[in-house]
C-alpha positions as CSV (number, residue, x, y, z in Angstrom):
1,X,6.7,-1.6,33.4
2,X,6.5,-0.6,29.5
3,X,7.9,-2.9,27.2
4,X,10.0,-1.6,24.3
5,X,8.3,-2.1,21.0
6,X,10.5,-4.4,18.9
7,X,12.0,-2.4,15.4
8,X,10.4,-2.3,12.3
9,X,12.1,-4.4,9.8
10,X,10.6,-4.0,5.9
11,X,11.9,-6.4,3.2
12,X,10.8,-7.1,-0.4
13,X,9.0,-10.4,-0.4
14,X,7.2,-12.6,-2.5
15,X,3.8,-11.4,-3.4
16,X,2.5,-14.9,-3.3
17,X,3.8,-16.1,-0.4
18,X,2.5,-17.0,2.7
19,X,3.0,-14.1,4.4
20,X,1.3,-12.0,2.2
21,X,-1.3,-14.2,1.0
22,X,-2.4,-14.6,4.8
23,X,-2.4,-10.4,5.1
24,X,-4.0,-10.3,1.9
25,X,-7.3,-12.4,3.1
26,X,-7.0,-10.1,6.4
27,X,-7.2,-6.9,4.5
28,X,-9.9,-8.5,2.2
29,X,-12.3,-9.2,5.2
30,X,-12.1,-5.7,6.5
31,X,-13.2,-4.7,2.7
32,X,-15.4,-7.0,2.7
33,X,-17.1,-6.1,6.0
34,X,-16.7,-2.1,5.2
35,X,-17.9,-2.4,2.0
36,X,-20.7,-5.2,2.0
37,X,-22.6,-3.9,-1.2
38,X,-19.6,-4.6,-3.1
39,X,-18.3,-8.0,-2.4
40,X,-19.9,-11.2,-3.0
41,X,-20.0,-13.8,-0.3
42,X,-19.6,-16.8,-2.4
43,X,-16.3,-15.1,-4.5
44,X,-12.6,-16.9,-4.2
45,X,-10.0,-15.0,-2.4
46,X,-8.0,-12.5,-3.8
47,X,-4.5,-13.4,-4.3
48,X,-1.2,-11.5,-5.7
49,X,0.0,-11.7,-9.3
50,X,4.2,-11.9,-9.2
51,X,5.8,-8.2,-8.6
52,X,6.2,-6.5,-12.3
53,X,9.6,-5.2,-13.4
54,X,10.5,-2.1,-11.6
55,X,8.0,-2.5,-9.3
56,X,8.2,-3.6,-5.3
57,X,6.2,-5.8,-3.0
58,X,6.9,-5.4,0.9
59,X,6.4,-7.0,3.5
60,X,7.0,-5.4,7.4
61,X,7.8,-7.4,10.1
62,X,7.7,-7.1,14.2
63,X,8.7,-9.6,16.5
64,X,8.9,-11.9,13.7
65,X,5.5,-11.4,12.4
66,X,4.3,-10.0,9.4
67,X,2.6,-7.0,10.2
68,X,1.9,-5.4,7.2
69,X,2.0,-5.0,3.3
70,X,2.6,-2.7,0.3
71,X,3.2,-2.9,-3.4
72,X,3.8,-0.5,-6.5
73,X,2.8,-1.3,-9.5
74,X,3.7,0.6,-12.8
75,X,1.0,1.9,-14.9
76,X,3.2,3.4,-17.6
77,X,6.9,4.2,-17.6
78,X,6.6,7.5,-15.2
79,X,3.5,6.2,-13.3
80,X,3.2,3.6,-10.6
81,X,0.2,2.6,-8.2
82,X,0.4,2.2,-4.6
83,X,-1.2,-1.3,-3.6
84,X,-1.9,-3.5,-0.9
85,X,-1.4,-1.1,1.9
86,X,-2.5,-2.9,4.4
87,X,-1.4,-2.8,8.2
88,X,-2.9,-5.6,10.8
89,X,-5.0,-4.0,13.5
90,X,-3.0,-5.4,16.1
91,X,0.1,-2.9,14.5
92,X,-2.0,0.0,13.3
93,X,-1.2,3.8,14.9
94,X,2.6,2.7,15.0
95,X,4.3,3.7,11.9
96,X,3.9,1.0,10.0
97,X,2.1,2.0,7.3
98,X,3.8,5.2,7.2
99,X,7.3,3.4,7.3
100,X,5.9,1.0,3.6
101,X,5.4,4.3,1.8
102,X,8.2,5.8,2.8
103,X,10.0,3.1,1.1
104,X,7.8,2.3,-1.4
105,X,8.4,6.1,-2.6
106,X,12.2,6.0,-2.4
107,X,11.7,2.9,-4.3
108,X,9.7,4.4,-6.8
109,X,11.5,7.5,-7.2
110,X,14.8,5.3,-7.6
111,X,13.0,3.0,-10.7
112,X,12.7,6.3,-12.5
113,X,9.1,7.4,-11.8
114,X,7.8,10.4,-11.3
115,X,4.3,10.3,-9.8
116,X,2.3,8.2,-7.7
117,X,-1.4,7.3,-7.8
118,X,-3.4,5.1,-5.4
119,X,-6.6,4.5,-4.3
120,X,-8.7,3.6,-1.5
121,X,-12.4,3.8,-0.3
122,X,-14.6,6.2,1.1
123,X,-15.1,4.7,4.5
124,X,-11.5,4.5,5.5
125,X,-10.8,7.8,7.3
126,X,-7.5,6.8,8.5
127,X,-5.6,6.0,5.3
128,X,-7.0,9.4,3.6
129,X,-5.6,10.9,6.7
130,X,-2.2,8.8,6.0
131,X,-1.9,10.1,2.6
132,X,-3.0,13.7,2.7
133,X,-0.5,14.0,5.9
134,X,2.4,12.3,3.6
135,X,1.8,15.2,0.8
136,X,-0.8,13.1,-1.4
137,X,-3.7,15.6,-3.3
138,X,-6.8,14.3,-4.4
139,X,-7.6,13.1,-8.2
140,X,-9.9,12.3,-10.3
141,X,-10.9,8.1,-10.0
142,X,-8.6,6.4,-12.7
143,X,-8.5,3.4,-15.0
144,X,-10.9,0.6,-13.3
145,X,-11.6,3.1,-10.3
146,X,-13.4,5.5,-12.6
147,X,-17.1,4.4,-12.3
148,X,-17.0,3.1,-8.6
149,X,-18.4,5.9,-6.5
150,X,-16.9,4.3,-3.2
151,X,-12.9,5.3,-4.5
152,X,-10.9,8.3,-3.8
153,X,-8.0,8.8,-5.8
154,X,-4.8,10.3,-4.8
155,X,-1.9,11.5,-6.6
156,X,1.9,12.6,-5.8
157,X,4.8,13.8,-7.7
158,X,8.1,12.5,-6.8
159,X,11.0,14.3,-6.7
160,X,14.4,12.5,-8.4
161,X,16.5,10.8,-6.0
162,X,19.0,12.8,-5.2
163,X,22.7,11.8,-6.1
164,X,25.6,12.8,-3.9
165,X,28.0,15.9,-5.3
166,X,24.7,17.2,-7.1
């Protein structure tokens, strides 16, 4: 007998919660152990500055467990970056991380920005594939990603939300 996987519920959250604090170190010791050359042992733990105006920190749950994470960030006021992707392995090849950007764009688009950038590294295969499949180009490394010759940089123009009658 299959069991019925449980919905997908996403919900803005507290960046610096536990929730996301305790994805956050998970998603940091995957970097950490695909990227070895780039991480110090001996550094703190990353953590999650507060979710800027017009910007969006989720959280996606399953049977009551955070599952994943995602976050825009605004650059400048028609530019925001997609963060914190981040899906546990437990939940990965079931939507999730294509459900938090999904949502992450609508909220994006509905702020008033036209175009999203991310990044991610080299070695993971599976988000490139993610966000060539969800109508993300390749760009040229930006801001602090510039000089790191592990990033690849992704860009998408977002369409204006549409408004009913127009």
């Amino acid at each position: 007998m299959t069991r019925e996987r449980a919905p997908l519920r996403l919900a803005e959250a507290d960046p610096q919660g536990a929730e996301a604090l305790a994805l956050l170190a998970e998603a940091a010791a995957e970097a950490r152990a695909l990227y070895p050359e780039l991480h110090d042992p001996a550094a703190p733990p990353p953590t999650n500055g507060p979710t800027p105006p017009r910007g969006c920190y989720l959280l996606a749950w399953r049977d009551g467990r955070a599952v994943g994470m995602g976050a825009h960030r605004p650059l400048d006021a028609q530019t925001t970056e997609i963060r914190r992707l981040f899906v546990t392995r437990a939940a990965r090849g079931a939507g999730v991380a294509q459900g938090l950007l999904a949502h992450l764009q609508a909220h994006a688009a509905a702020a008033g920005f036209t175009r999203l950038v991310l990044e991610t590294g080299c070695r993971q295969l599976p988000a490139m594939r993610l966000y060539e499949r969800c109508g993300f180009v390749r760009i040229a490394a930006f801001g602090a990603y510039a000089d790191d010759p592990t990033s690849v940089c992704y860009g998408k123009t977002l369409a204006p939300p549409t408004r009913p009658g127009v």
